[in-house]
C-alpha positions as CSV (number, residue, x, y, z in Angstrom):
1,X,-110.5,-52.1,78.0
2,X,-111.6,-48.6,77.5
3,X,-109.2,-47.9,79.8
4,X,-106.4,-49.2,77.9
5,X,-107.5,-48.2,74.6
6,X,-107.9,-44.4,75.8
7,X,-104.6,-44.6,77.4
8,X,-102.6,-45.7,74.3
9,X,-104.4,-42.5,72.3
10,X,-103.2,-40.2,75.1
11,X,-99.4,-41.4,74.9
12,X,-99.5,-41.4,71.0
13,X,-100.8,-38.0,71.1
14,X,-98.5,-36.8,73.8
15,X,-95.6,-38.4,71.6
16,X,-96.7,-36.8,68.5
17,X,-97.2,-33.4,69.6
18,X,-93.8,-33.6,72.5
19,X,-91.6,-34.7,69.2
20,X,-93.4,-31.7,67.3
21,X,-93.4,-28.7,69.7
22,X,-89.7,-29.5,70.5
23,X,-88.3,-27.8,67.9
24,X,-87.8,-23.4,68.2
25,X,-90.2,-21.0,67.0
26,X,-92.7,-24.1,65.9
27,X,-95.9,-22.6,64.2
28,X,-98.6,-25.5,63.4
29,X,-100.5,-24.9,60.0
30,X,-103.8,-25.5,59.1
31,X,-106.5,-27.9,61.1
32,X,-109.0,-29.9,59.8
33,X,-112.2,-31.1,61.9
34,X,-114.7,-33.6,60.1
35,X,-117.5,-35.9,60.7
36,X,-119.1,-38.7,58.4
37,X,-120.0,-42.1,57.6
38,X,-118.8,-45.3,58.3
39,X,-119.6,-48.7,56.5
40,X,-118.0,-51.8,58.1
41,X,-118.4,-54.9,56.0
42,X,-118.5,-58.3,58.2
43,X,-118.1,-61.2,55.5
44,X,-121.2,-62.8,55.3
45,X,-123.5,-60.4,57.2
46,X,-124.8,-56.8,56.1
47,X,-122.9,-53.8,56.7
48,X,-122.7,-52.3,60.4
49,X,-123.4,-48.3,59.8
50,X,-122.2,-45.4,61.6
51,X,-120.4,-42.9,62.6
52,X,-116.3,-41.3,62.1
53,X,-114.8,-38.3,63.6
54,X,-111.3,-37.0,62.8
55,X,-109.0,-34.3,63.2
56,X,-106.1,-33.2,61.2
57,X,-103.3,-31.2,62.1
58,X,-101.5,-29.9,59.0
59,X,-97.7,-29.8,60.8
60,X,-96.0,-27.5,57.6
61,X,-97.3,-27.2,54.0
62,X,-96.5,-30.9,53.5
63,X,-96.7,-33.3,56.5
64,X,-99.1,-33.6,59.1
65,X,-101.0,-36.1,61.7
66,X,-104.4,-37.6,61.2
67,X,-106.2,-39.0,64.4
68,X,-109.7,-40.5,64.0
69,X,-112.6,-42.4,65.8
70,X,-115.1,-44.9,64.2
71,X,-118.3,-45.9,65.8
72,X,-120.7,-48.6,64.2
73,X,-123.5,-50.8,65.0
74,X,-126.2,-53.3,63.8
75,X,-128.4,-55.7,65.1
76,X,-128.5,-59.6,62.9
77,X,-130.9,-61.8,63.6
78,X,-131.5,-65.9,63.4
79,X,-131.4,-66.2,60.0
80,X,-127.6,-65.2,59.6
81,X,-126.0,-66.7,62.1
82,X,-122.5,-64.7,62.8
83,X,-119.7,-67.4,61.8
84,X,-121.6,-69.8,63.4
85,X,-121.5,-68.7,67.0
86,X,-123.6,-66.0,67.5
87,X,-126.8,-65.6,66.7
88,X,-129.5,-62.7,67.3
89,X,-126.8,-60.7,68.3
90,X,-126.1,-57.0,68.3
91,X,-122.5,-55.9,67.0
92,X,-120.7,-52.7,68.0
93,X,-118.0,-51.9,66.5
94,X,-115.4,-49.0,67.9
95,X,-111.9,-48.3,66.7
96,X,-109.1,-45.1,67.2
97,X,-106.1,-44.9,64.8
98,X,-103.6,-42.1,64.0
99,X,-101.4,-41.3,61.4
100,X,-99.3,-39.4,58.8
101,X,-101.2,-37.8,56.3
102,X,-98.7,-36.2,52.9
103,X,-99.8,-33.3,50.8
104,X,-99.8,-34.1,47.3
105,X,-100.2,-30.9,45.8
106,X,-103.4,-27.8,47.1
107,X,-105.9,-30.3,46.0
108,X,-104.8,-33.5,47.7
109,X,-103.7,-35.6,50.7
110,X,-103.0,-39.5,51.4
111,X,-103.0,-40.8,54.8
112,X,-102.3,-44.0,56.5
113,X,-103.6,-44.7,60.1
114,X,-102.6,-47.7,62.4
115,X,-104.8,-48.1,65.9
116,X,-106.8,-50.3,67.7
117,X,-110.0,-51.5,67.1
118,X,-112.7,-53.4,69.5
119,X,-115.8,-55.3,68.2
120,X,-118.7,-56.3,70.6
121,X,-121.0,-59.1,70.6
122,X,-124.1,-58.9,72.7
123,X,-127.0,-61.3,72.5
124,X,-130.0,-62.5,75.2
125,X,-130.4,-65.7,73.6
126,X,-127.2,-66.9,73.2
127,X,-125.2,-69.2,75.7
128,X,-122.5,-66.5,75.0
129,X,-124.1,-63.2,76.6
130,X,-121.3,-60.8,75.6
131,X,-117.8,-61.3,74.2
132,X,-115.7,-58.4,73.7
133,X,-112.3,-58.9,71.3
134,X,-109.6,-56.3,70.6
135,X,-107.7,-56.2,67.5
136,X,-104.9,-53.9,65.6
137,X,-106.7,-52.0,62.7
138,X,-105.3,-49.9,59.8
139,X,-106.5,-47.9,57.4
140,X,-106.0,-45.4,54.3
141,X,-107.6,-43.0,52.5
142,X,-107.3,-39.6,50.2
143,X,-108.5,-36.4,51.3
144,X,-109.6,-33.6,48.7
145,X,-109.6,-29.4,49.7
146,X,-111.8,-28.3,46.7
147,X,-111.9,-25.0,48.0
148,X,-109.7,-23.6,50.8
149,X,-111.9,-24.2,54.2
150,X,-113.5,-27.4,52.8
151,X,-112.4,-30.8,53.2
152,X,-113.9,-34.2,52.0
153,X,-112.1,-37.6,52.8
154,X,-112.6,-41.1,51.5
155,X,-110.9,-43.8,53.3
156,X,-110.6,-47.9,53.6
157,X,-110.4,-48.8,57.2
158,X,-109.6,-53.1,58.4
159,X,-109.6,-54.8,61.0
160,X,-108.8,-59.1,62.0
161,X,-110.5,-60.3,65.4
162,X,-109.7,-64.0,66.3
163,X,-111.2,-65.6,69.1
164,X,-109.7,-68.6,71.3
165,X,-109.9,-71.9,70.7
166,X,-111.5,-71.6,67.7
167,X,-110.7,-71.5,64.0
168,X,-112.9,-68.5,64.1
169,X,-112.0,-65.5,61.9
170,X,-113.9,-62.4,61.8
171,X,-112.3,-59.6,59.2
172,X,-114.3,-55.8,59.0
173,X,-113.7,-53.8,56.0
174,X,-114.8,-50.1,56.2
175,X,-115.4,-47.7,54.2
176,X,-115.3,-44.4,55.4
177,X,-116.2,-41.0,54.2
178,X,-116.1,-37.5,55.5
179,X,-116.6,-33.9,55.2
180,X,-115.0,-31.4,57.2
181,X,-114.0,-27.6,58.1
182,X,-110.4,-26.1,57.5
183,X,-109.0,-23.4,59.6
C-alpha cells in the first residue's frame, strides 16, 4: 500500500511541476513550509490527534499548488467499541492530498486538496488483528499571510472508509491547523 500511495504523490508531483516548468523563462514565486495540528473526528469515538505537514508553492501572484501529509493516532478501549467491530483497538490514521490553492488578495488564500487517505486498525484482543482500508479524501481550507514571511492555515480535511461485506461506514472529519515560514 505504501507503495502505491507514494507512487501516486510522485506522478502527481511530476505532473504538476512537468506542466509548470514547460513554459519559457518560468520563475516560481514564493514557497510556503508549515507544520501543525490535526484533529480527526471518528463519529462516535474521541478525536484521533496529530500531526500535518505541507508545502506551498506560490506558481505567480495568484495561483499555486498545495501538497500536504496528515498523521494521527489514538488508542480506544472496551467501553467504545469502534462501530461494533473493533474493540481495544489502536487507530492510525495517514492521508497525502494536493491541490490548487487561489490568492484572494495579500492577506488571503483558499485551497482545495483531493488525495488518498489510509486508516489502520490494530488490536491484540480482537479476532481481527489488523485491517488496513484505503479511501479517497478531500479537503479545504483558508490560509492567512499576516505579515510577509508568516503563514497560518485552517483547513477541513474528510475522508469515507467502507469495509466488505458489511454495512459498515466509517467517516473522519479533520480539522487541521498550521503555521508556517514564507520565502
Amino acid at each position: 500500500m505504501k507503495t502505491k500511495l507514494l507512487s501516486t504523490l510522485f506522478i502527481t508531483g511530476l505532473l504538476a511541476t512537468s506542466s509548470v516548468y514547460a513554459q519559457n523563462d518560468f520563475k516560481l514565486d514564493k514557497t510556503t513550509l508549515s507544520a501543525g495540528y490535526a484533529q480527526i473526528k471518528m463519529a462516535g469515538q474521541d478525536p484521533i490527534h496529530g500531526g500535518v505537514f505541507s508545502i506551498r508553492q506560490e506558481v505567480n501572484s495568484q495561483f499555486g499548488v498545495l501538497a500536504t501529509a496528515t498523521y494521527a493516532q489514538n488508542e480506544y478501549d472496551l467501553n467504545k467499541p469502534v462501530n461494533t467491530f473493533f474493540k481495544d483497538v489502536t487507530v492510525r490514521y495517514y492521508s497525502v492530498m494536493a491541490g490548487p490553492t487561489v490568492r484572494l488578495n495579500d492577506f488571503v488564500s483558499v485551497y482545495g486538496t483531493a488525495g488518498m487517505s489510509q486508516v489502520q486498525f490494530k488490536s491484540d484482543d480482537s479476532e481481527l488483528k489488523k485491517v488496513k482500508k484505503n479511501a479517497f479524501s478531500w479537503g479545504a481550507g483558508l490560509i492567512i499571510n499576516p505579515a510577509e514571511m508568516v503563514s497560518i492555515s485552517l483547513g477541513y480535511e474528510n475522508s469515507r472508509f467502507k469495509f466488505k461485506n458489511t454495512d459498515n461506514r466509517i467517516i473522519l472529519d479533520g480539522f487541521i491547523a498550521n503555521i508556517g515560514y514564507r520565502f
